[in-house]
Biopython code that builds the backbone (N, CA, C, O; Angstrom):
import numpy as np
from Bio.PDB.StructureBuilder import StructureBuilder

atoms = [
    (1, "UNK", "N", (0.844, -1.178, 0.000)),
    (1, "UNK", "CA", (0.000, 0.000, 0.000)),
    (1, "UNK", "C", (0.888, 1.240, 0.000)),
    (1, "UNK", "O", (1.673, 1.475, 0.919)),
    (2, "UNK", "N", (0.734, 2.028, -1.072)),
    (2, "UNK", "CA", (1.757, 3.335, -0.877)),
    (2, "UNK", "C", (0.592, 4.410, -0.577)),
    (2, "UNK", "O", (-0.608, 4.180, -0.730)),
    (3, "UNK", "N", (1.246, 5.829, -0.047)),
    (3, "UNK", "CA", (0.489, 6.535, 0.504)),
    (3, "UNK", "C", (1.144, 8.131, -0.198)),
    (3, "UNK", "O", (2.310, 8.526, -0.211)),
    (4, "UNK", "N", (0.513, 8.466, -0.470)),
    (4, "UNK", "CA", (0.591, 9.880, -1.291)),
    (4, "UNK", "C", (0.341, 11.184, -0.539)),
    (4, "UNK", "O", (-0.728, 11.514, -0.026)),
    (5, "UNK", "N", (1.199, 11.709, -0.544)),
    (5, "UNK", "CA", (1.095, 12.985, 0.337)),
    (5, "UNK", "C", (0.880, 14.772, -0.577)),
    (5, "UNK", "O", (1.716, 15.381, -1.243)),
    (6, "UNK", "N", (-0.056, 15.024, -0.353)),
    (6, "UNK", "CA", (-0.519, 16.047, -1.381)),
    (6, "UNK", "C", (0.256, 17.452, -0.849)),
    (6, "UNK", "O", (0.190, 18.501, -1.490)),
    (7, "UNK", "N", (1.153, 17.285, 0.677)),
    (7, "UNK", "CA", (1.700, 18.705, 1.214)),
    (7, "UNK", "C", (2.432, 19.502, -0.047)),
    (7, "UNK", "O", (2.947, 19.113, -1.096)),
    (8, "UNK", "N", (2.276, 20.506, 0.421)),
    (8, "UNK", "CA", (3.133, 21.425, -0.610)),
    (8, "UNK", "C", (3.739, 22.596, 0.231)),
    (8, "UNK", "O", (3.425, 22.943, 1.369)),
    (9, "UNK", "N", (4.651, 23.101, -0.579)),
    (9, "UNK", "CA", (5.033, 24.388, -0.139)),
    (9, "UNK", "C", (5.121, 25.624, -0.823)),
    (9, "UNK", "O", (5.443, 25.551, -2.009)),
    (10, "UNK", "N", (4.865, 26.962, -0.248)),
    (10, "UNK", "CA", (4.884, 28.037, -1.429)),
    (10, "UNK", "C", (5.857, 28.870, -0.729)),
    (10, "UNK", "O", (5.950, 29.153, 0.466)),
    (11, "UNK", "N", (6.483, 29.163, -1.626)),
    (11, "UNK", "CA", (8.012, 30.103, -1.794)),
    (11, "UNK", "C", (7.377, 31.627, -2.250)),
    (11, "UNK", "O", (6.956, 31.922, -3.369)),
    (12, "UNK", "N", (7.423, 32.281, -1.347)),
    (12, "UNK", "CA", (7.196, 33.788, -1.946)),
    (12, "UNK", "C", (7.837, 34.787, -1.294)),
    (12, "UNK", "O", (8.542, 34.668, -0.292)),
    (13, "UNK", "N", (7.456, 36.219, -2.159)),
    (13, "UNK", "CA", (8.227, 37.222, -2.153)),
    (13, "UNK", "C", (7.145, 38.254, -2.068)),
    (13, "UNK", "O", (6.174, 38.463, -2.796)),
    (14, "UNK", "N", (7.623, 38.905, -0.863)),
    (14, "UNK", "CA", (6.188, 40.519, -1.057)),
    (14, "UNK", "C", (7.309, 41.473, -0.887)),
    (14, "UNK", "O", (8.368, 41.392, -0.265)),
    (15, "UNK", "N", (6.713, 42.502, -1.697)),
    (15, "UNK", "CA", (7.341, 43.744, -1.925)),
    (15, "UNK", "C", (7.163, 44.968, -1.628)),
    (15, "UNK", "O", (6.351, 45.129, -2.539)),
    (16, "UNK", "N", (7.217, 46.120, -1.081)),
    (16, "UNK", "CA", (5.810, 46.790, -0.719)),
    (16, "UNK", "C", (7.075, 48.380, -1.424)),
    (16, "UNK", "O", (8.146, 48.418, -2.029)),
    (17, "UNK", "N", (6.342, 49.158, -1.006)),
    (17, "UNK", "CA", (6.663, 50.783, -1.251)),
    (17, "UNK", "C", (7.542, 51.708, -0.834)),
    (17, "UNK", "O", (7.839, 52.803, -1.311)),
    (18, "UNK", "N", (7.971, 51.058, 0.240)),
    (18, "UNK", "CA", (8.792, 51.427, 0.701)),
    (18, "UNK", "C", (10.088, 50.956, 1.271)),
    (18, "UNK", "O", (10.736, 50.345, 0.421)),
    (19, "UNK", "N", (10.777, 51.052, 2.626)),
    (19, "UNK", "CA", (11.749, 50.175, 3.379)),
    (19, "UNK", "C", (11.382, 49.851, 4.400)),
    (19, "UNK", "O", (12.387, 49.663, 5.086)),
    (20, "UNK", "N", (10.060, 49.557, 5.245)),
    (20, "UNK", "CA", (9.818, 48.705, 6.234)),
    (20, "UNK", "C", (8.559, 47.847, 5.145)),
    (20, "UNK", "O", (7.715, 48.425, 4.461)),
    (21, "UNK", "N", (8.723, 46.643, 5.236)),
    (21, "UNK", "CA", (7.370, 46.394, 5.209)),
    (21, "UNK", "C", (6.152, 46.036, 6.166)),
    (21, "UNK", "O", (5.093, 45.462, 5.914)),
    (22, "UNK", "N", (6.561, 46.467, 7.123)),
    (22, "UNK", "CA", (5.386, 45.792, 8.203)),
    (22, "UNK", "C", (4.735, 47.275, 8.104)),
    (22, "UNK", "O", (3.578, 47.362, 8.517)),
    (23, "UNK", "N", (5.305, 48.361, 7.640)),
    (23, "UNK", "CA", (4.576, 49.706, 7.961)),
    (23, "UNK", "C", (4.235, 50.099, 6.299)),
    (23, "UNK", "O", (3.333, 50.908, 6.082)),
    (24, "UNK", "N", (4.760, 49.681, 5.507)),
    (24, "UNK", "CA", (4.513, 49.972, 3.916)),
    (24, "UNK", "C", (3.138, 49.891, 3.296)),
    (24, "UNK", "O", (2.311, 49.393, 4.060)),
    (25, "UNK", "N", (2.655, 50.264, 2.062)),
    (25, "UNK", "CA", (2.117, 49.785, 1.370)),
    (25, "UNK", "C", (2.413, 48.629, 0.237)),
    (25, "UNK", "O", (3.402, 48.726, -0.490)),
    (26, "UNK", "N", (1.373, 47.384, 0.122)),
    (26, "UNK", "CA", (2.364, 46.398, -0.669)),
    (26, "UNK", "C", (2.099, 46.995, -2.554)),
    (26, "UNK", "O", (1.402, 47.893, -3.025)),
    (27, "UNK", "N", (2.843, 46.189, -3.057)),
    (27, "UNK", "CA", (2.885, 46.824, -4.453)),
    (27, "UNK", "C", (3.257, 45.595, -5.061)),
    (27, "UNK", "O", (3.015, 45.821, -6.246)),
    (28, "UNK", "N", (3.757, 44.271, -4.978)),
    (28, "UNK", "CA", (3.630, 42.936, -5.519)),
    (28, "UNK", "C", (3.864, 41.693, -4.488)),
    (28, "UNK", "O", (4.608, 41.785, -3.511)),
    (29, "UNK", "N", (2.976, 40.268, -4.904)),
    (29, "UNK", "CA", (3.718, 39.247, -4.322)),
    (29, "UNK", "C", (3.824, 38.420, -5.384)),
    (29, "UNK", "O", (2.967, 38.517, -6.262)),
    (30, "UNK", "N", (4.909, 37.429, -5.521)),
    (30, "UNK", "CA", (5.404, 36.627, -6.378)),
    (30, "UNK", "C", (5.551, 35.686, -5.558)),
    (30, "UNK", "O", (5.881, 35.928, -4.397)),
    (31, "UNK", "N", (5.266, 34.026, -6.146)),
    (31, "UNK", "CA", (5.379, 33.030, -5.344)),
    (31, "UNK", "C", (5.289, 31.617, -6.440)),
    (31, "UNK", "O", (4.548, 31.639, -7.422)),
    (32, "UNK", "N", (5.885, 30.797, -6.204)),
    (32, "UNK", "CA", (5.891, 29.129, -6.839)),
    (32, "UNK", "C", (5.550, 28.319, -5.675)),
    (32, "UNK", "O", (5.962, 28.337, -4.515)),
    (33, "UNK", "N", (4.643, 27.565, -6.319)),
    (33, "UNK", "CA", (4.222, 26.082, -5.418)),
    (33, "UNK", "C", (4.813, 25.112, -5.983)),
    (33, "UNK", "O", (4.722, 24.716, -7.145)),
    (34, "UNK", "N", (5.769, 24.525, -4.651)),
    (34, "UNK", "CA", (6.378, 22.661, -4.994)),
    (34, "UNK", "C", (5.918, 21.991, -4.292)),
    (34, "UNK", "O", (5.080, 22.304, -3.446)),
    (35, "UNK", "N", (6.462, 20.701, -4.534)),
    (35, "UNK", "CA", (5.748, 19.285, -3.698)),
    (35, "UNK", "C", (7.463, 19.179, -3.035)),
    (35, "UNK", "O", (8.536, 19.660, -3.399)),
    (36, "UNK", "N", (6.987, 18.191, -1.771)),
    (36, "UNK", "CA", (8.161, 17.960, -1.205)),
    (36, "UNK", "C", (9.620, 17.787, -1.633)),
    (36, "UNK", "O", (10.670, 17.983, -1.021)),
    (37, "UNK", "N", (9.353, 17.343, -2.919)),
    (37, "UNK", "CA", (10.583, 17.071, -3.779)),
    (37, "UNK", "C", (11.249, 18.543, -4.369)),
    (37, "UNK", "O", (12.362, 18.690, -4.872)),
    (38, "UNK", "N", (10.178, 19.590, -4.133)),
    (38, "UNK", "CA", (10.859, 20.703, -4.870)),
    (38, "UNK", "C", (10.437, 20.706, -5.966)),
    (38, "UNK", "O", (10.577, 21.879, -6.311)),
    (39, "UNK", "N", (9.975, 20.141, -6.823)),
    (39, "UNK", "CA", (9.205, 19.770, -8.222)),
    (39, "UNK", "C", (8.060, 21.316, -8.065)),
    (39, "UNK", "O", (7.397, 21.529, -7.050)),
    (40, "UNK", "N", (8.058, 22.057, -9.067)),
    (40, "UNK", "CA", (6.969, 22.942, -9.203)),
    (40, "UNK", "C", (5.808, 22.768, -9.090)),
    (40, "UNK", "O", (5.916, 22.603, -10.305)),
    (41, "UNK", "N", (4.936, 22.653, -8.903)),
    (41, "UNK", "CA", (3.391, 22.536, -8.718)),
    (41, "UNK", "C", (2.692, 23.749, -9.442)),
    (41, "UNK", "O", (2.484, 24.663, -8.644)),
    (42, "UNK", "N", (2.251, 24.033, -10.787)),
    (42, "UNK", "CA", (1.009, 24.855, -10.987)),
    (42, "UNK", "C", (1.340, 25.794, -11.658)),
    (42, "UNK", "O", (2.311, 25.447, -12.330)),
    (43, "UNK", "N", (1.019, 26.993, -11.889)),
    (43, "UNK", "CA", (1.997, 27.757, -12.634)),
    (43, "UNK", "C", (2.440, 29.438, -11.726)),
    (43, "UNK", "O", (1.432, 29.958, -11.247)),
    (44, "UNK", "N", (3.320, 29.976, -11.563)),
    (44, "UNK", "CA", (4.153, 30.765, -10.718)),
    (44, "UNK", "C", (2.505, 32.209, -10.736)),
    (44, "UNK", "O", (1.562, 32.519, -11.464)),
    (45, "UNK", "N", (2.992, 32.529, -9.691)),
    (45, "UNK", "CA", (2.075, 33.453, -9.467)),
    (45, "UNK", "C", (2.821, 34.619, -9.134)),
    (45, "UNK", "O", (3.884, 34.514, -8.523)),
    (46, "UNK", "N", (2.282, 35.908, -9.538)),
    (46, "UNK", "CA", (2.977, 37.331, -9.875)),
    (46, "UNK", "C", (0.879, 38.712, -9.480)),
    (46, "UNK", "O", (-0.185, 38.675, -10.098)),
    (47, "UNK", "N", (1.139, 39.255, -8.737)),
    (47, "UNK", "CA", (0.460, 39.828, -8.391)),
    (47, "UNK", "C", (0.682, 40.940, -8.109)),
    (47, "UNK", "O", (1.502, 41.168, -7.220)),
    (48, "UNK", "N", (-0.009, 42.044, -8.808)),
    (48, "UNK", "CA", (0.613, 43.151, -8.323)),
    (48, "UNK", "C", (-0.388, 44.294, -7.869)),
    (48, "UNK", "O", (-1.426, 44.322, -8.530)),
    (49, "UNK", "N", (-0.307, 44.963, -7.160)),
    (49, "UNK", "CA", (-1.345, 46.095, -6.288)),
    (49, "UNK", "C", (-0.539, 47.428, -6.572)),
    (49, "UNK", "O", (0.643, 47.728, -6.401)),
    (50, "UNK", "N", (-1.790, 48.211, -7.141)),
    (50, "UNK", "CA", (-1.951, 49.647, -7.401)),
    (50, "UNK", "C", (-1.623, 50.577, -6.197)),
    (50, "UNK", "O", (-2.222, 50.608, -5.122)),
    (51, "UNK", "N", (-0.525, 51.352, -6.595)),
    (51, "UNK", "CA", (0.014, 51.910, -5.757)),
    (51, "UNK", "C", (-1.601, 53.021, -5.376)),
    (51, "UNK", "O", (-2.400, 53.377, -6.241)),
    (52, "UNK", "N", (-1.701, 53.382, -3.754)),
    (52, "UNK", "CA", (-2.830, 54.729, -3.593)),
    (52, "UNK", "C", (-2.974, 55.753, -4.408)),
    (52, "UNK", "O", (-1.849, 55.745, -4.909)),
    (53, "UNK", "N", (-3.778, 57.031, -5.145)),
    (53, "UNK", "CA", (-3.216, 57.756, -5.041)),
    (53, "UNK", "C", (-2.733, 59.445, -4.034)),
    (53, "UNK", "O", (-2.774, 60.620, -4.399)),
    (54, "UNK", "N", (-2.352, 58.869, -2.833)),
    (54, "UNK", "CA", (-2.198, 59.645, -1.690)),
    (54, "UNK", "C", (-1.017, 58.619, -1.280)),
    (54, "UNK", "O", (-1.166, 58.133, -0.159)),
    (55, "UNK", "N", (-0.076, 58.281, -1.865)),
    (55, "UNK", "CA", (0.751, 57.589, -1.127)),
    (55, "UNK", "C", (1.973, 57.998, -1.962)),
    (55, "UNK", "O", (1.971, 57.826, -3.181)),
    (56, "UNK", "N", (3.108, 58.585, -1.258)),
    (56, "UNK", "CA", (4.509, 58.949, -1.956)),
    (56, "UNK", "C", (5.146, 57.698, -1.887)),
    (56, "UNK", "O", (4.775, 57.241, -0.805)),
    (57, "UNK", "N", (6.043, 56.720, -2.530)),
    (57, "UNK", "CA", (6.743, 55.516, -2.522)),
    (57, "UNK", "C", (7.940, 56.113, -2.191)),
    (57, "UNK", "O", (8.019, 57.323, -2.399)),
    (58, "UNK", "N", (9.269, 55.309, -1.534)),
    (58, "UNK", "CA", (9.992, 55.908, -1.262)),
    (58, "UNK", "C", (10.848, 55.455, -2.851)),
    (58, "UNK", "O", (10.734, 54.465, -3.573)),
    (59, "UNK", "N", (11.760, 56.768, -2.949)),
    (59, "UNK", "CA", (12.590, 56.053, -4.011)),
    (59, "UNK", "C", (13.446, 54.525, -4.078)),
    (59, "UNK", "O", (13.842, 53.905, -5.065)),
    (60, "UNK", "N", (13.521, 54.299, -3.059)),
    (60, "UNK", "CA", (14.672, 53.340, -2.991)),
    (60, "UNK", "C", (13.836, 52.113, -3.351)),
    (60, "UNK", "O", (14.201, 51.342, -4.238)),
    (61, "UNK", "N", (12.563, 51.916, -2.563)),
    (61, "UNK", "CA", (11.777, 50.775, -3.388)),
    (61, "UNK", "C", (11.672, 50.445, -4.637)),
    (61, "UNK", "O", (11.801, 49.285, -5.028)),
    (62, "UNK", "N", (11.342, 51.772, -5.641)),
    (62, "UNK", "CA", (11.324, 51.522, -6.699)),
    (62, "UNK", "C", (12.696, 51.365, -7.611)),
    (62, "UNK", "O", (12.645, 51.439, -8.839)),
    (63, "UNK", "N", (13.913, 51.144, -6.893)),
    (63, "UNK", "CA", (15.084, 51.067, -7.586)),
    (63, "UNK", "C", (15.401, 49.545, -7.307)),
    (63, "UNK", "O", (16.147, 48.696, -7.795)),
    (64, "UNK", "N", (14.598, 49.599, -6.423)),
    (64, "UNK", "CA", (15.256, 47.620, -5.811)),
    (64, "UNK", "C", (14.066, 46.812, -6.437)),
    (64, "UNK", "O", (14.518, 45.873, -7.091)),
    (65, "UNK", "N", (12.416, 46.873, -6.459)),
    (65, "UNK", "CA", (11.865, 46.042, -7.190)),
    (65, "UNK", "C", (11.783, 46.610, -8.582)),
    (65, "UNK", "O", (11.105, 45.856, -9.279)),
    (66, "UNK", "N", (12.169, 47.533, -9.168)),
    (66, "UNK", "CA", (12.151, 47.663, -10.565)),
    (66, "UNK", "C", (10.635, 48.248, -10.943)),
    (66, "UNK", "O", (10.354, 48.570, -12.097)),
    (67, "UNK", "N", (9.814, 48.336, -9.983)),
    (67, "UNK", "CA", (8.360, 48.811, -10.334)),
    (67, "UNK", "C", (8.435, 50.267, -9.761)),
    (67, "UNK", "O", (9.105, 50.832, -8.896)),
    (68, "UNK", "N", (7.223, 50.693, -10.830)),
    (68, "UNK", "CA", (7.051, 52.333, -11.039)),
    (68, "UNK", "C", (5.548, 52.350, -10.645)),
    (68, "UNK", "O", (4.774, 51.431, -10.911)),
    (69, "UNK", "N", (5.208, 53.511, -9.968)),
    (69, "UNK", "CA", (3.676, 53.434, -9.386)),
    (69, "UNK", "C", (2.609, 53.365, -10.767)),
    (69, "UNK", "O", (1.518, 52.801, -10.848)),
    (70, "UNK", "N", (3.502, 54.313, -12.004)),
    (70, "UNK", "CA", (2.948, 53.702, -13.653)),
    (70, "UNK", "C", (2.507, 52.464, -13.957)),
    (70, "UNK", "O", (1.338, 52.147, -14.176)),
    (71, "UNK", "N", (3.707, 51.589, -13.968)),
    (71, "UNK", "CA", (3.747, 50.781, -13.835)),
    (71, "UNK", "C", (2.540, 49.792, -13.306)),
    (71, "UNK", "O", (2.003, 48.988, -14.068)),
    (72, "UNK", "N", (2.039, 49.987, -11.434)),
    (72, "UNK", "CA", (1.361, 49.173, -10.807)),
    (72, "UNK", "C", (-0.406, 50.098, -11.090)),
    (72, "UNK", "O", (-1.435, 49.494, -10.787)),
    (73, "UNK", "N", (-0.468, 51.519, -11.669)),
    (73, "UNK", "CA", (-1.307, 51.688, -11.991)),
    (73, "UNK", "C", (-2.571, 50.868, -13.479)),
    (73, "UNK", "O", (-3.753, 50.647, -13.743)),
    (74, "UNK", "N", (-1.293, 50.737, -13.953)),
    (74, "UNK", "CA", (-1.818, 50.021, -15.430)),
    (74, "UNK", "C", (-1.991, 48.545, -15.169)),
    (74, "UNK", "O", (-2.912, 47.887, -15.651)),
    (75, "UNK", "N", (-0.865, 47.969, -14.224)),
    (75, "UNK", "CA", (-1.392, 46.350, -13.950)),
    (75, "UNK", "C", (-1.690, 45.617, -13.071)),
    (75, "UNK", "O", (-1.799, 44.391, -13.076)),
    (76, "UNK", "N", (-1.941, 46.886, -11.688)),
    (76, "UNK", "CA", (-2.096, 46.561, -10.691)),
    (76, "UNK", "C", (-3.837, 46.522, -10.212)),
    (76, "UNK", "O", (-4.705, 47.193, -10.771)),
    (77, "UNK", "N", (-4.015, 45.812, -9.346)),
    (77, "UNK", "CA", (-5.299, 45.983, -8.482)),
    (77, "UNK", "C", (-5.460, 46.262, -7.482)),
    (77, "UNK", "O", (-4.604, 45.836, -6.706)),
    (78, "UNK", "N", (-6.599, 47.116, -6.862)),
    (78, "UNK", "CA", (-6.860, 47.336, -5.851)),
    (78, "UNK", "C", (-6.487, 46.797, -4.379)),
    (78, "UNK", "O", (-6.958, 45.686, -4.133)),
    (79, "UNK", "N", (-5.530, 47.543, -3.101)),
    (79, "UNK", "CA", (-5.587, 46.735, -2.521)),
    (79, "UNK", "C", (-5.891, 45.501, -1.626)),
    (79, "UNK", "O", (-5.170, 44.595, -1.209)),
    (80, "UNK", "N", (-7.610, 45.870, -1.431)),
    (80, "UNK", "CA", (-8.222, 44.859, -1.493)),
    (80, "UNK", "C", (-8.217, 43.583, -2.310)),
    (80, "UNK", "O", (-7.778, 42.532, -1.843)),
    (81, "UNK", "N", (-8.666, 43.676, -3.432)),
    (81, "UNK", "CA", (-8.608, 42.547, -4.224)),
    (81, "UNK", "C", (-7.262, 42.249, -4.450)),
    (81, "UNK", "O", (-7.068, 41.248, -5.140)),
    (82, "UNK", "N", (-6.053, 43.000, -3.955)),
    (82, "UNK", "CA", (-4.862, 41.841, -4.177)),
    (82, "UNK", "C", (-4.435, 40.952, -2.767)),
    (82, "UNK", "O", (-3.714, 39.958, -2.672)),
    (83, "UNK", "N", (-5.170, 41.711, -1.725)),
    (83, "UNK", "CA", (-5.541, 41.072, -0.625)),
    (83, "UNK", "C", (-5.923, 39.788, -0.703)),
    (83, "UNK", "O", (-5.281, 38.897, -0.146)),
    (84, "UNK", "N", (-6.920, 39.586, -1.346)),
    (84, "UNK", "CA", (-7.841, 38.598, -1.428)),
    (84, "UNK", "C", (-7.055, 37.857, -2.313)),
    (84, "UNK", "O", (-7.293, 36.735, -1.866)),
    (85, "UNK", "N", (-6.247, 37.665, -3.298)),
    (85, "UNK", "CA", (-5.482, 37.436, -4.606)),
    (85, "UNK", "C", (-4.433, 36.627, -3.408)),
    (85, "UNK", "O", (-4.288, 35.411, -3.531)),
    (86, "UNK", "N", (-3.855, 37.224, -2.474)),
    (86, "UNK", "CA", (-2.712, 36.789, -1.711)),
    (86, "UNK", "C", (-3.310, 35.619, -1.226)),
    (86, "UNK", "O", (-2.880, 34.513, -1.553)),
    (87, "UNK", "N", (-4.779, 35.844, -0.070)),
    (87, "UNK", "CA", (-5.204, 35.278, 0.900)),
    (87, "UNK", "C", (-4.708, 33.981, -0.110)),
    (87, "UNK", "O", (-3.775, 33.195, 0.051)),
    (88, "UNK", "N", (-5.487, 34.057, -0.964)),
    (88, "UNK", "CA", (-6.619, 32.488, -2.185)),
    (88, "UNK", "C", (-5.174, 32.155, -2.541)),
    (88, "UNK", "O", (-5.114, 30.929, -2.445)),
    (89, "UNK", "N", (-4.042, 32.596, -2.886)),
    (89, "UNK", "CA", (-3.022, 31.632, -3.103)),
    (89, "UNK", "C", (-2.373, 30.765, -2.057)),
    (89, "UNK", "O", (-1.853, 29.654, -2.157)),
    (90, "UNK", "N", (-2.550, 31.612, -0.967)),
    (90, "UNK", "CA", (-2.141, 30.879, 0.153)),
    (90, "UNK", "C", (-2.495, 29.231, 0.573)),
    (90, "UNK", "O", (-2.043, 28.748, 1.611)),
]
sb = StructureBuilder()
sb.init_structure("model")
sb.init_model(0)
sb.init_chain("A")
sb.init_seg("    ")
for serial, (resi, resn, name, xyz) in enumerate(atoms, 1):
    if name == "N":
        sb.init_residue(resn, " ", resi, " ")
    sb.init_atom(name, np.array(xyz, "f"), 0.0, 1.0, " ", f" {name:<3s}", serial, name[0])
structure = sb.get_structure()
């Protein structure tokens, strides 16, 4: 009798607006699901949230993730719904 184990793990990355993130606004999460072996699971997930507009980013964020509030305006979503986008990948 073999027994199959469906655990997985997800590897991710959040990014936010500034240089703290526990106090930031977020602005992407990126993440891959594997199976114990490390083997990929599914296809990579990339999410990105619309910067406010009442929120200054600090420069340095946008030099280290490469994103422009342009940028998260045109492909980003609301932070709610990337909320919810995070929760559901989880």
């Amino acid at each position: 009798m073999s027994t199959t184990s469906s655990a997985t793990f997800l590897w991710h990355d959040y990014e936010t607006w500034g240089v703290s993130p526990q106090k930031d606004q977020p602005s992407q999460f990126a993440a891959i699901r594997t199976d114990q072996d490390l083997n990929e699971v599914g296809k990579p997930i990339n999410i990105m949230c619309r910067i406010s507009n009442d929120y200054l980013p600090h420069p340095q964020a946008a030099l280290v993730t490469k994103l422009t509030p342009q940028h998260t305006l045109r492909d980003g979503m609301t932070e709610a719904d990337f909320a919810a986008k995070v929760h559901q990948a989880m």
